[in-house]
C-alpha positions in Angstrom: -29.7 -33.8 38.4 -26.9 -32.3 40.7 -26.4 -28.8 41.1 -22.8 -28.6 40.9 -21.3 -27.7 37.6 -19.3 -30.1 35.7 -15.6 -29.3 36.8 -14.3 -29.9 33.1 -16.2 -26.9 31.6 -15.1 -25.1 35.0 -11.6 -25.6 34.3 -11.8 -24.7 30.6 -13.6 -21.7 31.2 -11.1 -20.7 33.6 -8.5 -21.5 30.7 -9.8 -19.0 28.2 -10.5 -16.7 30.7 -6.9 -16.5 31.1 -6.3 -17.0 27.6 -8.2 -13.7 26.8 -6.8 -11.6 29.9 -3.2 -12.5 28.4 -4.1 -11.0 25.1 -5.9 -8.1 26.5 -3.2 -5.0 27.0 -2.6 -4.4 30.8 -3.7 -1.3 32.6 -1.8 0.8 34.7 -3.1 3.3 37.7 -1.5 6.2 35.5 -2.9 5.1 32.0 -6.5 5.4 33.7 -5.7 8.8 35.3 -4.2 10.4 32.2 -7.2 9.3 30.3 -9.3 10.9 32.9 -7.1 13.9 32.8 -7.4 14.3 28.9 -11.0 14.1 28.9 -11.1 17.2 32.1 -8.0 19.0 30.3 -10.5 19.3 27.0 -13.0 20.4 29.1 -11.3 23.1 31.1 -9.7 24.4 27.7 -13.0 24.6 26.3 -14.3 26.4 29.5 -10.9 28.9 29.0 -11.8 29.7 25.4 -15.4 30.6 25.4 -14.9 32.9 28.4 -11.5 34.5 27.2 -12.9 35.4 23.9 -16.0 36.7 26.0 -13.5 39.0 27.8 -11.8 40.2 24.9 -15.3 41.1 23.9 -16.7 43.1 26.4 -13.0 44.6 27.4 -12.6 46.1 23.4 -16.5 47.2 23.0 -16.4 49.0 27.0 -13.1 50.4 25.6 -14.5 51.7 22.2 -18.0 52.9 23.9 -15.5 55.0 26.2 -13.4 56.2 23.5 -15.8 56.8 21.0 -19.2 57.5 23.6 -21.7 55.3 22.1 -22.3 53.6 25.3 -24.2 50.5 25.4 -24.0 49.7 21.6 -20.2 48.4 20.9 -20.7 46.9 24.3 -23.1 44.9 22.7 -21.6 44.3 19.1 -18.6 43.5 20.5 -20.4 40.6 23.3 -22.3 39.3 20.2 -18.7 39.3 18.7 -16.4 37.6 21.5 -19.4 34.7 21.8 -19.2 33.7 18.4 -15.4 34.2 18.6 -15.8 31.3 21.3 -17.8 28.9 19.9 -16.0 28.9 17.0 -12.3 28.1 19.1 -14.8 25.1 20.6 -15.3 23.7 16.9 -11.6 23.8 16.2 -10.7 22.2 19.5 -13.5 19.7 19.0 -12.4 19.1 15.7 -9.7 16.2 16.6 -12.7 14.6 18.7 -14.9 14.1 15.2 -17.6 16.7 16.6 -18.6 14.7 19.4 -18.2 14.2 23.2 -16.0 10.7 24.3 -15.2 10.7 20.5 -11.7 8.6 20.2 -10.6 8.5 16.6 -10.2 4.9 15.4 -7.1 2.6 15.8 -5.2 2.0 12.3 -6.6 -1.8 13.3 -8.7 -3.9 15.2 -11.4 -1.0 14.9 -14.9 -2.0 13.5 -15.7 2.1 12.6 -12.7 1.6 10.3 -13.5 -1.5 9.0 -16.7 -1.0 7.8 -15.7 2.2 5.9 -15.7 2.0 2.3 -12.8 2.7 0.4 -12.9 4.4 -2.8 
């Protein structure tokens, strides 16, 4: 038995190797760093809005516990306030992302999420 493969099944892999690379949408430097950039855009905007609203928070309950002297308390109403503020913007913004981390929404074909759904 010889340890060299048969060059016929060499050169027909090598045909639908190049069969499936021609079919197979081409990928460009910038297509890869904008997807890399979407995914670290969500993330700093998610980063923005939980610690904005946080802000907001603590600036309107240190303001009101100035204003209306009940020191630590609207401090703390309003930080209890501003967080769940903030994670509610994350829901919305993870909303288009079905809820989920590296969540992409299906294709309108060629998806197998969306063609195993069942339509009514």
């Amino acid at each position: 038995m010889s340890d060299e493969p048969d060059p016929s099944s060499q050169d027909d892999f090598d045909a639908r190797l190049r069969a499936a690379q021609a079919k197979r949408p081409k990928r460009t430097e910038k297509s890869d760093r904008s997807a890399r950039g979407g995914g670290l855009a969500l993330a700093f905007r998610i980063g923005v809005e939980l610690v904005s609203a946080l802000i907001v928070g603590v600036g309107i309950g240190i303001l009101l516990d100035r204003w209306l002297g009940t020191t630590p308390w609207m401090l703390l109403l309003f930080f209890v306030l501003g967080s769940a503020a903030g994670i509610l913007n994350v829901f919305r913004a993870m909303g288009d992302y079905g809820h989920g981390a590296g969540y992409r929404r299906p294709d309108n074909e060629g998806d197998r999420a969306g063609r195993d759904r069942r339509h009514d």
